[in-house]
C-alpha positions in Angstrom: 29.7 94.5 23.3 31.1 93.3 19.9 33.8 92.2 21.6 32.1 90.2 24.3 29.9 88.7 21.2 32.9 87.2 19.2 34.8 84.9 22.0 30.9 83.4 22.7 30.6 82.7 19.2 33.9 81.2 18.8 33.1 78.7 22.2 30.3 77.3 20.8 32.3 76.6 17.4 34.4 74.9 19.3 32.4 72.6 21.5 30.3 71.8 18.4 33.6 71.0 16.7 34.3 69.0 20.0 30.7 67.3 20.1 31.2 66.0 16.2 34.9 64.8 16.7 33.5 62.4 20.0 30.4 61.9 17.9 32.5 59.9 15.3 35.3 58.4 17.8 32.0 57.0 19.5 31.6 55.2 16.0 34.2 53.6 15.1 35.3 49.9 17.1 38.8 50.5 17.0 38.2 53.7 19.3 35.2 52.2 21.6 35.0 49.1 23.6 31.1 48.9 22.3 32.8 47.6 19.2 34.2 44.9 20.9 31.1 43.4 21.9 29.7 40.0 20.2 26.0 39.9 19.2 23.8 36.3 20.5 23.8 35.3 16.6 27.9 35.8 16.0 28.4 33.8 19.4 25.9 30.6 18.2 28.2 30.6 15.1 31.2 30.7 16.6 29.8 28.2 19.1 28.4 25.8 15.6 32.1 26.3 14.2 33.6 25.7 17.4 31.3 22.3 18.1 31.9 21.3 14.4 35.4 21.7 15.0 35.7 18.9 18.0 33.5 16.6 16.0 35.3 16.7 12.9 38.6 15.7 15.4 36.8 12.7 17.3 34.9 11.5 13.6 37.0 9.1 12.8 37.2 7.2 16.5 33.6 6.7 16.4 31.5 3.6 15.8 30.2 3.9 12.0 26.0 3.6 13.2 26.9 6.5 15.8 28.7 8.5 12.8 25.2 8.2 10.4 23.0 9.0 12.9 25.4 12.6 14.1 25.3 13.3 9.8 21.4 12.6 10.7 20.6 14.6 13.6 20.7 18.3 12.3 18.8 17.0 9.3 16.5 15.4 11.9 16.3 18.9 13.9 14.8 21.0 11.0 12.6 18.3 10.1 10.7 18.7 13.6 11.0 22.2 13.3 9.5 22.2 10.0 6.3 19.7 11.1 5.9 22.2 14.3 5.1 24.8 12.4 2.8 23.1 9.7 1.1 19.4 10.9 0.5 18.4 7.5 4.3 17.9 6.7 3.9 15.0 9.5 1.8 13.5 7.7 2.9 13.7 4.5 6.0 12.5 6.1 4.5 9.7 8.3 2.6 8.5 5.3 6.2 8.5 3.4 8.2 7.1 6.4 5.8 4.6 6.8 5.8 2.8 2.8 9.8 3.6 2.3 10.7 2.0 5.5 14.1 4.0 5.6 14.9 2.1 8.7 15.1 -1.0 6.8 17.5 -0.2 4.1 19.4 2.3 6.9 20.1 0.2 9.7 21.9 3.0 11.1 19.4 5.4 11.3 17.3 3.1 13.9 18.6 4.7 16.7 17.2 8.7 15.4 13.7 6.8 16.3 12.2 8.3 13.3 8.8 7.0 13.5 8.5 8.0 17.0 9.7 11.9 16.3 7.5 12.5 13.4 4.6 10.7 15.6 5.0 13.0 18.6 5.9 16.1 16.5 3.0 15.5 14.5 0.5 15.7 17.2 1.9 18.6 18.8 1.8 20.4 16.1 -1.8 19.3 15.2 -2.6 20.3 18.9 -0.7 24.0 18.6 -2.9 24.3 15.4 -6.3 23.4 16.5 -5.1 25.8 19.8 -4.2 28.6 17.2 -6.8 28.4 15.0 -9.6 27.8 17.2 -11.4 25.2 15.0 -13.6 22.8 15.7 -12.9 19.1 15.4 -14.2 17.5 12.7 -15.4 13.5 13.6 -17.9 12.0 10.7 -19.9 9.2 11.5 -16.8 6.7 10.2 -14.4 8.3 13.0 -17.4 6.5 15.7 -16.7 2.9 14.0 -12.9 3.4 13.7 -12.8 3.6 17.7 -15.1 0.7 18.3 -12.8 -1.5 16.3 -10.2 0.1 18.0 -11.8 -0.4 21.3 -12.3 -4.4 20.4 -8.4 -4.5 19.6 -7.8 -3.0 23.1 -10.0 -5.3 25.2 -8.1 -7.9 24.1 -4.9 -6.5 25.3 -6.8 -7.8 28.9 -8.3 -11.3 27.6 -5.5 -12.3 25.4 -3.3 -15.6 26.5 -0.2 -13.3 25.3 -1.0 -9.6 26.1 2.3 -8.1 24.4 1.1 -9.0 21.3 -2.1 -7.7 21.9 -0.7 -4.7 23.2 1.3 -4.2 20.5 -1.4 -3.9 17.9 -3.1 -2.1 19.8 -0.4 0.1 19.7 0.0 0.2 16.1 -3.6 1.3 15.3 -3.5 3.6 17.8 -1.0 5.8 15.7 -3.2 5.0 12.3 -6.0 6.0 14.1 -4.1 9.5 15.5 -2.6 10.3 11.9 -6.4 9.6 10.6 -7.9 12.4 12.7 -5.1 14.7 12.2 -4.9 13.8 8.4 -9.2 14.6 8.0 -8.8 17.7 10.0 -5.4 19.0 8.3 -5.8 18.5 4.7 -8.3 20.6 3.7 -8.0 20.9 0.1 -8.0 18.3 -3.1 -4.5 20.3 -3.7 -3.2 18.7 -0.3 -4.6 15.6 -0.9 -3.7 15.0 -4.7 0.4 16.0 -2.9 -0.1 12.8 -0.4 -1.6 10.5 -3.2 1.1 11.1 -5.6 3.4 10.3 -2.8 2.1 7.1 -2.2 2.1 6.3 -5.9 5.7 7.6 -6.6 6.9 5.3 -3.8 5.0 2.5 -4.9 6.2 2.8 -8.4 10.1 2.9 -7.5 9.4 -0.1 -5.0 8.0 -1.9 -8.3 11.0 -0.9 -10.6 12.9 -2.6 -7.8 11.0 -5.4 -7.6 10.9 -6.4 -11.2 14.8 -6.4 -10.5 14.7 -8.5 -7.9 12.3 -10.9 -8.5 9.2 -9.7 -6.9 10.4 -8.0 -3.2 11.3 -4.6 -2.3 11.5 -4.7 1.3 10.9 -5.5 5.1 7.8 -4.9 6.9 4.8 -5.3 4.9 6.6 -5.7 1.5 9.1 -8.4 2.0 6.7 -11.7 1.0 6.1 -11.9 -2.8 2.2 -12.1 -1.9 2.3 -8.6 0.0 4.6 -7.4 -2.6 1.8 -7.9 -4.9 -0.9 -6.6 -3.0 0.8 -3.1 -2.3 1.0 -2.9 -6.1 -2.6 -4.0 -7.0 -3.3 -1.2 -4.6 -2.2 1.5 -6.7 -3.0 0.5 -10.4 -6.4 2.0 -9.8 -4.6 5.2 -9.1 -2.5 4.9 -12.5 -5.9 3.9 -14.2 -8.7 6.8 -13.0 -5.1 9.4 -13.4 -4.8 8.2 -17.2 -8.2 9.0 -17.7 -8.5 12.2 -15.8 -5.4 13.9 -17.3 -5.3 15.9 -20.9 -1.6 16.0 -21.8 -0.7 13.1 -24.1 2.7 13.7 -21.8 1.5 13.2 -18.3 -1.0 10.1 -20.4 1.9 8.6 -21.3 3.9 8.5 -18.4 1.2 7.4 -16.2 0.7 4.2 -18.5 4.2 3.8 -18.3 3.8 3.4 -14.7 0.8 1.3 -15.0 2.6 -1.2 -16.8 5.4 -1.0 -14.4 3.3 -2.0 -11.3 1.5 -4.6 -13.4 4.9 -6.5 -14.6 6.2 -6.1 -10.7 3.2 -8.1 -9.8 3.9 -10.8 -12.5 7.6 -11.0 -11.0 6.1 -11.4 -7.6 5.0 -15.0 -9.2 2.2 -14.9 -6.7 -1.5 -16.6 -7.8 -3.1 -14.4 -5.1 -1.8 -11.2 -6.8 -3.3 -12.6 -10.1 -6.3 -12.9 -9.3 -6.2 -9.4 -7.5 -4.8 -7.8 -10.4 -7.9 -9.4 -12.9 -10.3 -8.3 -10.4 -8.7 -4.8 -10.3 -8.5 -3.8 -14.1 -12.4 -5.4 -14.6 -13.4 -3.0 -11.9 -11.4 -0.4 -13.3 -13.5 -0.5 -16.4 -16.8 -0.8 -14.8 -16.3 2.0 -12.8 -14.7 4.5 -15.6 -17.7 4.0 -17.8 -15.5 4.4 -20.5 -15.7 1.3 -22.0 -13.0 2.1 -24.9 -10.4 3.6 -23.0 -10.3 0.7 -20.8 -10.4 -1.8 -23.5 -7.7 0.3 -24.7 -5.7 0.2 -21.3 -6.7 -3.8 -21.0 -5.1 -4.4 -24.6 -1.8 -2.8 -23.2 -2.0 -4.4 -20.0 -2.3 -8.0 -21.8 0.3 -7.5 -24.3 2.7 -6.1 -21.6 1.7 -9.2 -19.4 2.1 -11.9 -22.3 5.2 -10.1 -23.4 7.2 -10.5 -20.0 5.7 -13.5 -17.9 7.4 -16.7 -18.2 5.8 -20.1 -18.7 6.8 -21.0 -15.2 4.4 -18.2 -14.0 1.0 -19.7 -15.9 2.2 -23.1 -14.5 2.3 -21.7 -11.1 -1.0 -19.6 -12.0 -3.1 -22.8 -13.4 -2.7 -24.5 -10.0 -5.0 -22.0 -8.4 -8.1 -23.5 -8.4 -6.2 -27.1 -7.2 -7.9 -27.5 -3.7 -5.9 -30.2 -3.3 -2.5 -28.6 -3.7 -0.5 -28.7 -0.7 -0.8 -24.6 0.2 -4.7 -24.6 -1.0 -5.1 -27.5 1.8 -3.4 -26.0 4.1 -4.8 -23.0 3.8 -8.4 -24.6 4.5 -7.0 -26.0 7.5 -6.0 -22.7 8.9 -9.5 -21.0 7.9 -11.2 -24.1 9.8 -8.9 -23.5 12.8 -10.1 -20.0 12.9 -13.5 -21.1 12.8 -13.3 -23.1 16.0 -11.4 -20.1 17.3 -14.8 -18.3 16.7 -16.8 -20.5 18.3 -14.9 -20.7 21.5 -14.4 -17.0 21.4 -17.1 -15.8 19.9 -17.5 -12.1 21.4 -14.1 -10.6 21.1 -12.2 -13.6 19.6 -8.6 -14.9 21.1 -6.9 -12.0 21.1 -5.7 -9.7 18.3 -2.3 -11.2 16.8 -2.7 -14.4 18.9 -4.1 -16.5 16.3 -1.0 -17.8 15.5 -0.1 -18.6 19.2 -3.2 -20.3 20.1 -3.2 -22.6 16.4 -1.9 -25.7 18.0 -4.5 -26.0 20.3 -7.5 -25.7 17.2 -5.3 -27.4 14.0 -6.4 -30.5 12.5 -4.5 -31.7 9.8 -1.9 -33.8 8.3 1.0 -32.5 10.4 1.3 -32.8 13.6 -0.4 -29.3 15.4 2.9 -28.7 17.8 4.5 -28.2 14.5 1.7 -25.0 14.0 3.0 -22.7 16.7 3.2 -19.6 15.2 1.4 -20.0 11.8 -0.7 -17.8 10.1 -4.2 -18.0 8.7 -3.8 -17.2 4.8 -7.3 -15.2 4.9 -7.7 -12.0 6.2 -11.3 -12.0 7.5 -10.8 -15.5 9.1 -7.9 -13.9 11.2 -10.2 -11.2 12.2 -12.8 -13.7 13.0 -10.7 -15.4 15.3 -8.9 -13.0 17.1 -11.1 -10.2 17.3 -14.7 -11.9 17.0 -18.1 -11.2 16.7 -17.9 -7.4 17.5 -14.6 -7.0 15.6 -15.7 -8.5 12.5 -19.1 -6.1 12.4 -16.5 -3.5 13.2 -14.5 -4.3 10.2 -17.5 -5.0 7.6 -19.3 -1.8 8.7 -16.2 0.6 7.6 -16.0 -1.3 4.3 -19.4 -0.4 3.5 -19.4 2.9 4.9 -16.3 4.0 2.9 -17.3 2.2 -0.1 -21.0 4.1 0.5 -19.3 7.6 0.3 -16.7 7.0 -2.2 -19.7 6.1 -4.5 -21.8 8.9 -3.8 -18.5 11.2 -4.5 -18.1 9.6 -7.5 -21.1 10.8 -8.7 -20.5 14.5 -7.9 -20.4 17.3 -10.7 -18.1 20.0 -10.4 -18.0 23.3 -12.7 -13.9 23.5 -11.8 -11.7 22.4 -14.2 -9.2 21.3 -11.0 -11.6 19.4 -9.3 -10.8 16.0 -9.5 -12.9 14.5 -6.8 -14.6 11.7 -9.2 -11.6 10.2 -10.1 -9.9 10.2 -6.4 -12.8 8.5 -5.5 -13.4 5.8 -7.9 -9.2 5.2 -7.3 -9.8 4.6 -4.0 -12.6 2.5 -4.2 -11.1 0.2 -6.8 -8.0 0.1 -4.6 -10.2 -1.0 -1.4 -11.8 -3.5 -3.1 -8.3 -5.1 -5.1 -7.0 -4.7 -1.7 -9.7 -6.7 -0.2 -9.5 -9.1 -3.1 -6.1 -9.8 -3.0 -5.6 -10.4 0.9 -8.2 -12.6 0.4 -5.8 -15.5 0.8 -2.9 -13.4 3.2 -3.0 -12.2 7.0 -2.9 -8.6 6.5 -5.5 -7.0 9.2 -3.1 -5.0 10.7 -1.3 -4.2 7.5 -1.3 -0.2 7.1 -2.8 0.0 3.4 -6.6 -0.3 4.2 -6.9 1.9 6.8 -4.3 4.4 4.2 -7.4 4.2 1.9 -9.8 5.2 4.9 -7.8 7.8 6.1 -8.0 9.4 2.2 -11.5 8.2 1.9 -12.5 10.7 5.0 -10.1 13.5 3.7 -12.1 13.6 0.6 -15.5 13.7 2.0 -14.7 16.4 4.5 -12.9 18.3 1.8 -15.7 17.8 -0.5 -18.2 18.8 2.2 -16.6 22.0 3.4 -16.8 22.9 -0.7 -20.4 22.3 -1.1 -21.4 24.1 2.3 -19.1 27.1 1.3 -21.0 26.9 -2.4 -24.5 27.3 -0.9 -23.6 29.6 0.9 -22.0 31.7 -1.3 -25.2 30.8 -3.4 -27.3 31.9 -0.4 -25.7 35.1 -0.2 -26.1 36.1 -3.8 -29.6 35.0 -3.6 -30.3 37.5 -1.0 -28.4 40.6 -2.9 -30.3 39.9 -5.6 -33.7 40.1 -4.1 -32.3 43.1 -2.0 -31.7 44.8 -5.8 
């Protein structure tokens, strides 16, 4: 029996001995074909490096525009997949896309289609979101006025002489009215919001710097006339203003005055009367709505030297003529609002069309020059042009939103707030300053269509959701505590 005992013993030494040698040849790649094999994320690198590879060969035969916009495309790529998975990147980047104009200053980069992707992207995004998250959609009362103007704008897509031009308005504040609703419903914080206002005023504030080097433009679109120049500055010295007074660091005070002065002397080197008067109207309304009556002496004394210190004598010559009626622009002008006028009266529902005013002017000019010569022109008044081309119902449209935004903003600015962080008052008497210098200053420019206004709505409407959802989750936390207590 011992002997029988001793070979089993040794057999199973052995075949362990065996098992542990195959056990590690099984390991090792050189010894098994397993280690051969290529893993999905080693083949899309070698696949990158491969792709990288032919392009860097064929780079230099292709056309210079097709060479920025390849540079482009990956950076383009992780953009979209950065917006899909959070909605308020696309706006914050439509917002951004839409005051830099990149497009302008890039010809090259026309053919990415940049507005379109972060339009698209955006919504889908919004629309996985609200799928995700199950929320409901928020639409105040102001949302209801938005889509009658819009509605006005679109009828005259069918009743306008030239319907592309209709259309394409139509068009246009379609895609300010989509970013509105996603904006009100994504940003839901004053942390979010204060991000996309400092945005706007950080882009603003370069476009001035490079304004005051150029003599008063920055850019295409909506910024490439000295007068609209000036407006999108007027725009945001409320901002600068309600920020100096709302900050505590004699730091961040100082830099935003800085910047204040900066949009101020950008509007001086714009030379244009119609941002003067904006700019007077803006600081006044500054003051009256800080209640601070010292600090915006102060911040007026500043202003004034900055503005004596760097305007010309050319620019209070040009600035004295504007109360000339009689100067050739200021008659003009007059002409233009009267042609409106009989535009109204012809058209009186839903006006001749929205961005056909300037088609339809030789039929309704009377003036000095001879009306064939006024194909084309524009009005030189905002709510004239709206008169004319969009009407009765588009003008109430129009009128009704001021007030209602002006109508919240006040009764935000009135709100008390324990936090420290909240800064609610302040965004709102910024904005509605910068309404009504906006207002003020297109006064005497066509600039319905122009994105700034309907900028301040859409961050009028994130506020007073924002502000809402605080004060409903404060009561009811105050609620709930209220029934502890009486349960102790």
């Amino acid at each position: 029996m011992a002997r029988g005992r001793y070979p089993e013993t040794d057999t199973s030494f052995a075949n362990m001995s065996d098992q542990m040698i195959e056990s590690e040849v099984s390991k090792s790649p050189r010894s098994s074909p397993q280690g051969l094999r290529i893993d999905r994320k080693q083949l899309i690198l070698i696949a990158f490096a491969v792709s990288i590879f032919i392009l860097a060969l064929v780079f230099p035969f292709i056309d210079f525009k097709l060479q920025i916009a390849l540079i482009l495309a990956p950076i383009a790529l992780l953009v979209v997949i950065y917006i899909l998975q959070n909605p308020y990147v696309g706006v914050y980047l439509f917002f951004l896309a839409e005051y830099t104009r990149p497009d302008y200053f890039i010809p090259a980069i026309r053919s990415l289609r940049i507005f379109i992707l972060i339009e698209i992207v955006t919504l889908l995004s919004w629309l996985f979101h609200m799928t995700k998250t199950r929320k409901g959609l928020i639409w105040p009362k102001f949302s209801w006025i938005f889509v009658a103007f819009l509605g006005v704008i679109a009828s005259t897509v069918i009743t306008a002489w030239n319907n592309r031009l209709a259309y394409d308005i139509c068009q246009s504040m379609s895609i300010y009215f989509m970013i509105y609703l996603i904006a009100i419903n994504v940003v839901d914080s004053l942390k979010l919001l204060n991000r996309l206002i400092w945005a706007l005023f950080i882009v603003h504030f370069s476009f001035a710097i490079k304004g005051i080097l150029e003599g008063g433009m920055a850019g295409g679109a909506f910024m490439g006339d000295e007068n609209d120049f000036a407006l999108a500055m007027n725009m945001m010295i409320p901002f600068a203003f309600f920020m100096f007074l709302g900050v505590k660091s004699k730091i961040e005070k100082l830099g935003i005055l800085l910047i204040m002065v900066t949009l101020t002397l950008a509007i001086i080197s714009s030379m244009s009367r119609g941002g003067w008067v904006g700019l007077i109207v803006t600081i006044i309304f500054c003051v009256i709505r800080s209640r601070r009556v010292f600090a915006g002496l102060f911040i007026m004394l500043i202003l004034t030297v900055a503005i004596v210190s760097f305007a010309p004598q050319k620019y209070w010559a040009e600035v004295e003529t504007i109360t000339d009626t009689h100067e050739a622009t200021a008659a003009s002008r007059i002409n233009y609002w009267k042609a409106a006028v009989r535009m109204f009266r012809d058209y009186p529902i839903t006006g001749v069309g929205a961005n056909n005013g300037g088609i339809r002017m030789p039929e309704y000019y009377i003036g000095p020059r001879d009306s064939v010569t006024e194909w084309g022109r524009a009005f030189h008044g905002t709510l004239p042009q709206i008169l004319a081309e969009l009407g009765s119902l588009g003008f109430i449209c129009y009128i009704l939103m001021i007030i209602t935004a002006i109508k919240y903003l006040n009764r935000m600015s009135r709100r008390k707030s324990n936090d420290p962080d909240d800064n609610s008052g302040v965004l709102a008497n910024a904005i509605m300053v910068s309404i009504i210098s906006y207002l003020t200053t297109a006064t005497f420019l066509s600039t319905p269509y122009y994105p700034q206004l309907w900028t301040l709505y859409t961050l009028t409407m994130i506020l007073v959701t924002v502000i809402k959802a605080e004060d409903s989750k404060t009561v009811k936390n105050g609620t709930a505590m209220a029934k502890e207590v009486r349960r102790m």
